[in-house]
N, CA, C and O atoms as a Tinker XYZ file with bonds, in Angstrom:
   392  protein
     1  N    119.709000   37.660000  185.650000    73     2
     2  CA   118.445000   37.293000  186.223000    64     1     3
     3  C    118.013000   38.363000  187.219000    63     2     4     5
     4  O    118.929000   38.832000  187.893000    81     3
     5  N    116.531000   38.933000  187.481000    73     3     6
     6  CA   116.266000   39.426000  188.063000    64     5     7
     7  C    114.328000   38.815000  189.047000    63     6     8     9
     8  O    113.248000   38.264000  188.834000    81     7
     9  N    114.964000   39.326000  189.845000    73     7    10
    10  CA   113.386000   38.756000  190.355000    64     9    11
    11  C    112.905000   39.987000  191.401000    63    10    12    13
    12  O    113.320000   39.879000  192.555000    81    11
    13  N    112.429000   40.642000  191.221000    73    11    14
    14  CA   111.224000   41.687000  192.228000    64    13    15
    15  C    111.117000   41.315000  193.587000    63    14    16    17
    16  O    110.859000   40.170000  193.957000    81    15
    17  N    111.304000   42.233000  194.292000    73    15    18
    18  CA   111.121000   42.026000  195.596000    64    17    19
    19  C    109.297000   41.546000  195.712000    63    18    20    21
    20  O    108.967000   40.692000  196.535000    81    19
    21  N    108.394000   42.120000  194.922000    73    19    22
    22  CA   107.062000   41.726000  195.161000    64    21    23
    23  C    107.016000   40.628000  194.544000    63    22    24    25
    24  O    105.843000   40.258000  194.508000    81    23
    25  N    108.046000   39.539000  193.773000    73    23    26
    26  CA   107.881000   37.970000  193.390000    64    25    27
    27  C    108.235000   37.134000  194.471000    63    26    28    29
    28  O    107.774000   35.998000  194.588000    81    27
    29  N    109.240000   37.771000  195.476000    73    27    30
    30  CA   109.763000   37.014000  196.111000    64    29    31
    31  C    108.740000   35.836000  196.769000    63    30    32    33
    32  O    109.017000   34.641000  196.660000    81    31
    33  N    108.090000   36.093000  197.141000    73    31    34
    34  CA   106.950000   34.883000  197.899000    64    33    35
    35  C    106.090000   34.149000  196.867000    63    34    36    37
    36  O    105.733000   32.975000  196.968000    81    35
    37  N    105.696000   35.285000  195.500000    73    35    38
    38  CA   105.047000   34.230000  195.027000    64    37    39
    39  C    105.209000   33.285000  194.098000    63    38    40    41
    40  O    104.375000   32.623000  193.480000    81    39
    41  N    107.053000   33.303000  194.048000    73    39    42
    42  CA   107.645000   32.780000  193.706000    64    41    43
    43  C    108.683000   31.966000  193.883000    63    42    44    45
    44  O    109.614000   31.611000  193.160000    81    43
    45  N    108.374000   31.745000  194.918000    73    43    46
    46  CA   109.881000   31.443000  195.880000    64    45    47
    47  C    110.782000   30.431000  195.257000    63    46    48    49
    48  O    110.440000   29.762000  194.282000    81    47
    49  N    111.767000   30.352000  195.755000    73    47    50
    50  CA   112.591000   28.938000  194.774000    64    49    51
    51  C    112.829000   29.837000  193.344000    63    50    52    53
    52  O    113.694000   29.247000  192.698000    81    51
    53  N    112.457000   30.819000  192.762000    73    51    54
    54  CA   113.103000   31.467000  191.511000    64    53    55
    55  C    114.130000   31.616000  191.271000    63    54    56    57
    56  O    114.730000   31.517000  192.341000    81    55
    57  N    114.693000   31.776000  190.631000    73    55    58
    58  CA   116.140000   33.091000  190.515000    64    57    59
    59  C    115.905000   33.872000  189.276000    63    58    60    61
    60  O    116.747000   34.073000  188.401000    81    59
    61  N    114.482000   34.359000  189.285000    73    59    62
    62  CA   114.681000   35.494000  188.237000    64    61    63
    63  C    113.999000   35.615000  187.008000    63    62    64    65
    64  O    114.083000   34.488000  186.522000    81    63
    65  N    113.427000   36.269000  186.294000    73    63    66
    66  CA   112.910000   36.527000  185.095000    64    65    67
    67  C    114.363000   36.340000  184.257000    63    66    68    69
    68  O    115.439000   36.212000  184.841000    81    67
    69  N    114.167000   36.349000  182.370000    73    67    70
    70  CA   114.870000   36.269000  181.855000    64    69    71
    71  C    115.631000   37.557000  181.265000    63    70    72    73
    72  O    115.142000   38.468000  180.597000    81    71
    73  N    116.841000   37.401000  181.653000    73    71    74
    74  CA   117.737000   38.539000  180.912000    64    73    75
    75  C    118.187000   39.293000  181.969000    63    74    76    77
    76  O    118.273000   38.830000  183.107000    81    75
    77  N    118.495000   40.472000  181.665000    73    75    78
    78  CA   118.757000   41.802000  182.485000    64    77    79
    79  C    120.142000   42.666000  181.846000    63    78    80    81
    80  O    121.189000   42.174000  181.426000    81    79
    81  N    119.753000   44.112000  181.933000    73    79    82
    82  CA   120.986000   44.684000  181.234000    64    81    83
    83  C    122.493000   44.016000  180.787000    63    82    84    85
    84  O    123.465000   43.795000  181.509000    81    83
    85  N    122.368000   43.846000  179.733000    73    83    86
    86  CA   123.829000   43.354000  179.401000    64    85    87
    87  C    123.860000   41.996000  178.947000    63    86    88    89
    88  O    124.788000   41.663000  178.210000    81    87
    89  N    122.804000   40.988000  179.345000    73    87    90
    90  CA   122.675000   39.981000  179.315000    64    89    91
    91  C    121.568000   39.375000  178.957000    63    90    92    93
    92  O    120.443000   39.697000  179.341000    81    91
    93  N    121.944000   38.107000  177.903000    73    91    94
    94  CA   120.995000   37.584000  177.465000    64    93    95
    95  C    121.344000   35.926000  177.749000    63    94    96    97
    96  O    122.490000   35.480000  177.798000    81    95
    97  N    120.097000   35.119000  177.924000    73    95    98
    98  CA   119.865000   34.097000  178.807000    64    97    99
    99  C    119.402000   33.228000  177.568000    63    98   100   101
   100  O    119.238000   33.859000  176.523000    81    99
   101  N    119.157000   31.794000  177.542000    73    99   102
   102  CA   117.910000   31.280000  176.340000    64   101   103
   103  C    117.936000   29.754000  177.895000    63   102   104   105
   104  O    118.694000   29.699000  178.863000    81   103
   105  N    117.149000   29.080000  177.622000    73   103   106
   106  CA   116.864000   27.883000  178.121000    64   105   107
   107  C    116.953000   26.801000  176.930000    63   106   108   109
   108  O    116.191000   26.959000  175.977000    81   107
   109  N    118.046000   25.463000  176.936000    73   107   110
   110  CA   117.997000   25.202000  175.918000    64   109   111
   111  C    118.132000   23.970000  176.332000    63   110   112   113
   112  O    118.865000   23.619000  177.256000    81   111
   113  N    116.853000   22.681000  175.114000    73   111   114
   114  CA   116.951000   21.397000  176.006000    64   113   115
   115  C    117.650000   20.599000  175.365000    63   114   116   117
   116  O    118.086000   21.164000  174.362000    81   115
   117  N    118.017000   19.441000  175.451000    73   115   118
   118  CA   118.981000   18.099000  175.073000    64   117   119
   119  C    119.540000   18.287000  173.737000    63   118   120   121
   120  O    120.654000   18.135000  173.235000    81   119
   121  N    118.408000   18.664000  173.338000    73   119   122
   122  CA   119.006000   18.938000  171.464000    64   121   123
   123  C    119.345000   20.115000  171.202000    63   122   124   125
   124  O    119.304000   20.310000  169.987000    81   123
   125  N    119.778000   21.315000  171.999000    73   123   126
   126  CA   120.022000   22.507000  171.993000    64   125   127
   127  C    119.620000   23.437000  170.904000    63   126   128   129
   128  O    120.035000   24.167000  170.003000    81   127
   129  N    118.122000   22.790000  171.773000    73   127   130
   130  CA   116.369000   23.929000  171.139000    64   129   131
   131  C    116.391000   24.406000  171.757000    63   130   132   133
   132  O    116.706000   23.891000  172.830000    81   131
   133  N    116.021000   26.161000  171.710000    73   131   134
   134  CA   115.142000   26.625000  173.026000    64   133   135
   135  C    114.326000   25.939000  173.359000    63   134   136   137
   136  O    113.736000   25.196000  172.575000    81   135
   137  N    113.978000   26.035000  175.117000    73   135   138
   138  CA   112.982000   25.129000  175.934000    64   137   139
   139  C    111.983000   26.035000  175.264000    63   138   140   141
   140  O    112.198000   27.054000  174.608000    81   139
   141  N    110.528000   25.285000  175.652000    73   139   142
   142  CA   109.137000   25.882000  175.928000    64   141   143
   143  C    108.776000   26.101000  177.445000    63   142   144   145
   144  O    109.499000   25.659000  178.338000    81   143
   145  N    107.911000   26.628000  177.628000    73   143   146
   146  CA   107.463000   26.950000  179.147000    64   145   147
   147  C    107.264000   25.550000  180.252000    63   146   148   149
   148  O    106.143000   25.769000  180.712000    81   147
   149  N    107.521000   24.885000  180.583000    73   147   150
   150  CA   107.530000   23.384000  181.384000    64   149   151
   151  C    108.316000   22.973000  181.581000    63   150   152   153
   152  O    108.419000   22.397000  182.664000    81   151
   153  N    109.666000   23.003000  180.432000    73   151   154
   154  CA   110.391000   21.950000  179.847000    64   153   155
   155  C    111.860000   22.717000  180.571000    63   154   156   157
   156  O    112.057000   23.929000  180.669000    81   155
   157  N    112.542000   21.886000  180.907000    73   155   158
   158  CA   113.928000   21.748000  181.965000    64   157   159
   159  C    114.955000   21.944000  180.726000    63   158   160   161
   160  O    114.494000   21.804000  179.593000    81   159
   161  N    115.941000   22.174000  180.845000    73   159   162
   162  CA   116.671000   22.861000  180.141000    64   161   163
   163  C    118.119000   23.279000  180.681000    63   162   164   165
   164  O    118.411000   23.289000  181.877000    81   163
   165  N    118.950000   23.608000  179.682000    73   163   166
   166  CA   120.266000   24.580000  180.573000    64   165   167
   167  C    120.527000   25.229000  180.167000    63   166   168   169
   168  O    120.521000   25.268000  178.937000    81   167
   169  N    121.155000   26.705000  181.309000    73   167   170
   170  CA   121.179000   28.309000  180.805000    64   169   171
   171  C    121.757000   28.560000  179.814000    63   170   172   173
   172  O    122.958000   28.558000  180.082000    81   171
   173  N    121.597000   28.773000  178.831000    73   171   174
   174  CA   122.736000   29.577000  177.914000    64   173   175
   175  C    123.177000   31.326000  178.146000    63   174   176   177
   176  O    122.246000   32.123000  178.257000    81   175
   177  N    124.302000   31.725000  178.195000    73   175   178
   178  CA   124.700000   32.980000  178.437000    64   177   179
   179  C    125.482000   33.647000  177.635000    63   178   180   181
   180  O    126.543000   33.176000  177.225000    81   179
   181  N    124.978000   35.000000  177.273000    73   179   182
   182  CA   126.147000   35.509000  176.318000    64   181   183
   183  C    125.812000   37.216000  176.760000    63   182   184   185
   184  O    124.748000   37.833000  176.800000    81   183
   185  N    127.053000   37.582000  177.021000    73   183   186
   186  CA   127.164000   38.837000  178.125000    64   185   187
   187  C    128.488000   39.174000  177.432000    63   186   188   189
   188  O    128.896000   38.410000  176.557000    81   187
   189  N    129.343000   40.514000  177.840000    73   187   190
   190  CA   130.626000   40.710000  177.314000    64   189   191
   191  C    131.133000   40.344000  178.870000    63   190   192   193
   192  O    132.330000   40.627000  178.922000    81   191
   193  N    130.732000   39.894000  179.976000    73   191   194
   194  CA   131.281000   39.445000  181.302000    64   193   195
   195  C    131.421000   37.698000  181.296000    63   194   196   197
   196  O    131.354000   36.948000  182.270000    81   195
   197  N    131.507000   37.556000  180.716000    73   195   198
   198  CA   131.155000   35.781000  180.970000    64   197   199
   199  C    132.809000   35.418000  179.996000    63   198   200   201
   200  O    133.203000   36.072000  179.030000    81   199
   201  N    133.397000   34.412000  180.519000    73   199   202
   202  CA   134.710000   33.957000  179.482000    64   201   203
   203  C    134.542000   33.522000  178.026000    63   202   204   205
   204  O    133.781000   32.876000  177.305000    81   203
   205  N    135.889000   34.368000  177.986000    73   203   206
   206  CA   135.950000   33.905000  176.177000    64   205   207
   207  C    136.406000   32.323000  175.783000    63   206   208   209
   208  O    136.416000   31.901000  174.627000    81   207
   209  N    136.774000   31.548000  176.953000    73   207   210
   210  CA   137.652000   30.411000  176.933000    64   209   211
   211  C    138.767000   29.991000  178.139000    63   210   212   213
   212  O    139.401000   30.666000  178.950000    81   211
   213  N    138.695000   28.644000  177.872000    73   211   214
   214  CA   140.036000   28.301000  179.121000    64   213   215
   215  C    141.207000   28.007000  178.993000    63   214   216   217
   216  O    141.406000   26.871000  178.563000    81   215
   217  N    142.046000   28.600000  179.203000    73   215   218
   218  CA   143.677000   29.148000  179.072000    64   217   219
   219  C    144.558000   27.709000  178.607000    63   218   220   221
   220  O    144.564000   26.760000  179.391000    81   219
   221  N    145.274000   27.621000  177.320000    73   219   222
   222  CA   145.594000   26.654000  176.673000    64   221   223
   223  C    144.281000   25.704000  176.660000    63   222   224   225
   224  O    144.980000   24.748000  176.996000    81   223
   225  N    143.256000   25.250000  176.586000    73   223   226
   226  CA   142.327000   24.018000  176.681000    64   225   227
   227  C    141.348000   24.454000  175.514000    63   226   228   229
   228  O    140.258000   24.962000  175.776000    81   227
   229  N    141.684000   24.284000  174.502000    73   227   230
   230  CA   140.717000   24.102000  173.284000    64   229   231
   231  C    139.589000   23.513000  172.966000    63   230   232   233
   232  O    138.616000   23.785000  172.263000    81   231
   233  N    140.061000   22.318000  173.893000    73   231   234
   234  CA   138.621000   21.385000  173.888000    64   233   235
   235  C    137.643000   21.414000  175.113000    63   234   236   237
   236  O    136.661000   20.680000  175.218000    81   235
   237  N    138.147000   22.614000  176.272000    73   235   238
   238  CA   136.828000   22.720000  176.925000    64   237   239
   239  C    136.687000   23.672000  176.687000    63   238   240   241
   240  O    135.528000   23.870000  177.053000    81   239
   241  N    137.221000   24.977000  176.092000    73   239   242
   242  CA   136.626000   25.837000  175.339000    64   241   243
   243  C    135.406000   25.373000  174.634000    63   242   244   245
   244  O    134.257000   25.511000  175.053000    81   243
   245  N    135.885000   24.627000  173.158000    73   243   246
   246  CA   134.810000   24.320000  172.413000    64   245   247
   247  C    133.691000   23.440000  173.304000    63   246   248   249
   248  O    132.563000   23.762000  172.929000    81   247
   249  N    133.648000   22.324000  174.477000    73   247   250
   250  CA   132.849000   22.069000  174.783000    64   249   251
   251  C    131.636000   23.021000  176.050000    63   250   252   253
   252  O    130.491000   22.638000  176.291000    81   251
   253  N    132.372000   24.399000  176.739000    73   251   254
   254  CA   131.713000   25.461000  177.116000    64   253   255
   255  C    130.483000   25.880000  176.360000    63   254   256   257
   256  O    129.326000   25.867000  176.782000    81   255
   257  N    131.041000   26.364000  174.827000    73   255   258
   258  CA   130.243000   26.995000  174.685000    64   257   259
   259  C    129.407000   26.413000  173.045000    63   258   260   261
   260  O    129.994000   25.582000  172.352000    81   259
   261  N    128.113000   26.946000  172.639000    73   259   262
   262  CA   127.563000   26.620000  171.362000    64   261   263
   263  C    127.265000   27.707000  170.730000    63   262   264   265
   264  O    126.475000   28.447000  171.316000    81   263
   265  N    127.713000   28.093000  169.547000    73   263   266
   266  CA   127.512000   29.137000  168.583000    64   265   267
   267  C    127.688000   30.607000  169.182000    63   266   268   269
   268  O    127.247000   31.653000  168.707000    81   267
   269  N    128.512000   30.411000  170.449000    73   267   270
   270  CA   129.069000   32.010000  171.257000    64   269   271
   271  C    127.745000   31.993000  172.040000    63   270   272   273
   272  O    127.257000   33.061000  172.410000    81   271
   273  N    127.190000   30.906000  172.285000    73   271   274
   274  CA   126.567000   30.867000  173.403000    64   273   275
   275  C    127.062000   30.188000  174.846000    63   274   276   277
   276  O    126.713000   29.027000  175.056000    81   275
   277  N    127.910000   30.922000  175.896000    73   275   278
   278  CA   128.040000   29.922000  176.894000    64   277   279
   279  C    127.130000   29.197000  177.727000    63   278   280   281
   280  O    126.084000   29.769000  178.032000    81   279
   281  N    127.362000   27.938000  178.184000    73   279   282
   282  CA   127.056000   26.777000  178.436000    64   281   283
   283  C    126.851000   26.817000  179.604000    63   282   284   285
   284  O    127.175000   25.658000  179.863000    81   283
   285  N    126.494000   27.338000  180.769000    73   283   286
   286  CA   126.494000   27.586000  182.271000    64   285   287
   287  C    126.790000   26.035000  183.153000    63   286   288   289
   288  O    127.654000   25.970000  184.028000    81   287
   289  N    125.880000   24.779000  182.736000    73   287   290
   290  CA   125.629000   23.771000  183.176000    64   289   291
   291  C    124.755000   24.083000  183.877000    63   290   292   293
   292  O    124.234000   22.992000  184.106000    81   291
   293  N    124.036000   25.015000  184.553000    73   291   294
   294  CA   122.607000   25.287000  185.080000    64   293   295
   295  C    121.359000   24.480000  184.751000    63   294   296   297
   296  O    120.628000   24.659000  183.777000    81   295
   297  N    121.239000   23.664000  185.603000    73   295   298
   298  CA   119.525000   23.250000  184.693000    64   297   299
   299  C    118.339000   23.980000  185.546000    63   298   300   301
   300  O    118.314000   24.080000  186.773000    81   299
   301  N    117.486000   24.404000  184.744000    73   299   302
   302  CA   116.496000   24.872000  185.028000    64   301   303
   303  C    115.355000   25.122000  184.629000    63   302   304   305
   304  O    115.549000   24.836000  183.447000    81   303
   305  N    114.081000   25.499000  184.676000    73   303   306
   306  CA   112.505000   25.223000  184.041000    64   305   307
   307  C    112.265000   26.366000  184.102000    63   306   308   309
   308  O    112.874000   27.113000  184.868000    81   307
   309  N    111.219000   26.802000  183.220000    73   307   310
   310  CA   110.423000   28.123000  183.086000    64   309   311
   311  C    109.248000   27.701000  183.051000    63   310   312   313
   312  O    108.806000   26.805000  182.332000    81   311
   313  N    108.598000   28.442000  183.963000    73   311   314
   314  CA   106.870000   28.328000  184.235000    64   313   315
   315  C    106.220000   29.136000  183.231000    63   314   316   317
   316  O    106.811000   29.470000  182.204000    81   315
   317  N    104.965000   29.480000  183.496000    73   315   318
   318  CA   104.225000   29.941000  182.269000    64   317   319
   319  C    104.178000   31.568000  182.810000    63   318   320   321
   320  O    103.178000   32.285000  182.773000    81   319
   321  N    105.064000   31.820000  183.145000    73   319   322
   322  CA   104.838000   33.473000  183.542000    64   321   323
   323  C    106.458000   34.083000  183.013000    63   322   324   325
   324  O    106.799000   35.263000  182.931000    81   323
   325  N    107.333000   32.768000  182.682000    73   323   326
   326  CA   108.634000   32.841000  182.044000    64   325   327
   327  C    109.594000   33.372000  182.915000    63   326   328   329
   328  O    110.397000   34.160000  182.416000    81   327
   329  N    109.694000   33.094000  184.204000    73   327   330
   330  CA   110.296000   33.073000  185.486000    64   329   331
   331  C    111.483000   32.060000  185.631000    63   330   332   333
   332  O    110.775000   31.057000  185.723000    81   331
   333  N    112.249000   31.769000  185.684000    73   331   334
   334  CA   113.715000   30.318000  185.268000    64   333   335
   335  C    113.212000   29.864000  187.305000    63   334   336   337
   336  O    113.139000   30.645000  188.253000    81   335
   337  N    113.077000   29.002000  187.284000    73   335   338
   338  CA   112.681000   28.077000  188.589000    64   337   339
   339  C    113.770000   27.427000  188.251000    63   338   340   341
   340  O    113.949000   26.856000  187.175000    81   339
   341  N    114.998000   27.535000  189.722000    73   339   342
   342  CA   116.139000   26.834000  189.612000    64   341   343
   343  C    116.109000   25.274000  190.044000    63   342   344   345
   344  O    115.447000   24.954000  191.031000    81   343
   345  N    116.845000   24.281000  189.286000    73   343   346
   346  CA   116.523000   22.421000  189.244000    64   345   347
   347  C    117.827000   22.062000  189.875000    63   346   348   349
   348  O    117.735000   21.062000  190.586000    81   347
   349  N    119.374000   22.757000  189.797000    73   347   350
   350  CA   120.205000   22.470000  190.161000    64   349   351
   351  C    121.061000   22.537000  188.870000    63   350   352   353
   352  O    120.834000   23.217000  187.869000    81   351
   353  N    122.216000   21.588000  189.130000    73   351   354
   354  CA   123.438000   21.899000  188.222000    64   353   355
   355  C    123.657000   20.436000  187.078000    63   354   356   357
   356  O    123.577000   19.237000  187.346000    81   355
   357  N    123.846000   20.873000  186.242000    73   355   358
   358  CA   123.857000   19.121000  185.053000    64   357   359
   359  C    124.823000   18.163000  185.456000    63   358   360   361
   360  O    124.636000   16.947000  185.420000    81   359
   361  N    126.122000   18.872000  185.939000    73   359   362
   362  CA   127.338000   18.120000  186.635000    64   361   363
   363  C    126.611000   17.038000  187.118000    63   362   364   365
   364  O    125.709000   17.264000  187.925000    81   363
   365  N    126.958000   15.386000  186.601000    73   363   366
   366  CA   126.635000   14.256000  187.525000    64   365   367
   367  C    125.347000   14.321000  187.694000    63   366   368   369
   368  O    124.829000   13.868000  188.715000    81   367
   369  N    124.435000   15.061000  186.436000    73   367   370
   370  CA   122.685000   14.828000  186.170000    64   369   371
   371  C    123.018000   14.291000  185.102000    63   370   372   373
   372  O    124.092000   14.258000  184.501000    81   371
   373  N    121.561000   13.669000  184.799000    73   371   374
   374  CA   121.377000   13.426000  183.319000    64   373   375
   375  C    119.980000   14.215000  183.380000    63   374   376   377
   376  O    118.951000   13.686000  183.801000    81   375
   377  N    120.085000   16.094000  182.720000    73   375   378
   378  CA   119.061000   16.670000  182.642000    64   377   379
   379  C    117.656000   16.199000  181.380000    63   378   380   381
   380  O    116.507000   16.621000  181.245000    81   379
   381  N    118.471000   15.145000  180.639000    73   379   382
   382  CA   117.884000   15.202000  179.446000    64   381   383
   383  C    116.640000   14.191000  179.392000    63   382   384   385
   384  O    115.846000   14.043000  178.463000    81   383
   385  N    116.680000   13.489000  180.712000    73   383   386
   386  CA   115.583000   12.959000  181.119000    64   385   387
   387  C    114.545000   13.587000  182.402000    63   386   388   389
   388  O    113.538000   12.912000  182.618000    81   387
   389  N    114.690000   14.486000  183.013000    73   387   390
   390  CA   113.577000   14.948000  183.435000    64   389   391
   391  C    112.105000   15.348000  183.541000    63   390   392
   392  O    111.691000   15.919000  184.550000    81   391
């Protein structure tokens, strides 16, 4: 994520446009669609920095990640300028009603 020092105000509460060297981001909602511009969502990440898996645990491996996309638990919205406006974390949300 990156956000411009000249967004900072008129954006405040951001964390960033989508992507940035090395890394690719998607916003993805309940049914793990990409979001549209409004719609709340959670980060997906796939970077060669992000884990391949958790040490003996198969099954939170497989529940991390979808199709080698990791799973951040991030929820967050994209406005219509495609900016990720941070909502908080899914842990103990139910994002899928927002």
């Amino acid at each position: 994520m990156t956000l411009a020092p000249r967004d900072q105000l008129r954006k405040a509460g951001s964390i960033g446009c989508i992507g940035s060297y090395g890394c690719s981001m998607r916003l993805m909602n309940s049914d793990e669609v990409e979001a549209l511009p409004g719609e709340v969502g959670e980060i997906y990440l796939k970077t060669d920095s992000v884990i391949t898996g958790y040490y003996n645990d198969p099954q939170a491996t497989a529940a991390a990640f979808h199709n080698r996309w990791y799973k951040s638990g991030d929820v967050a919205r994209m406005d219509e300028d495609w900016l990720s406006i941070h909502c908080g974390s899914d842990e103990g949300h139910n994002y899928h009603r927002w």
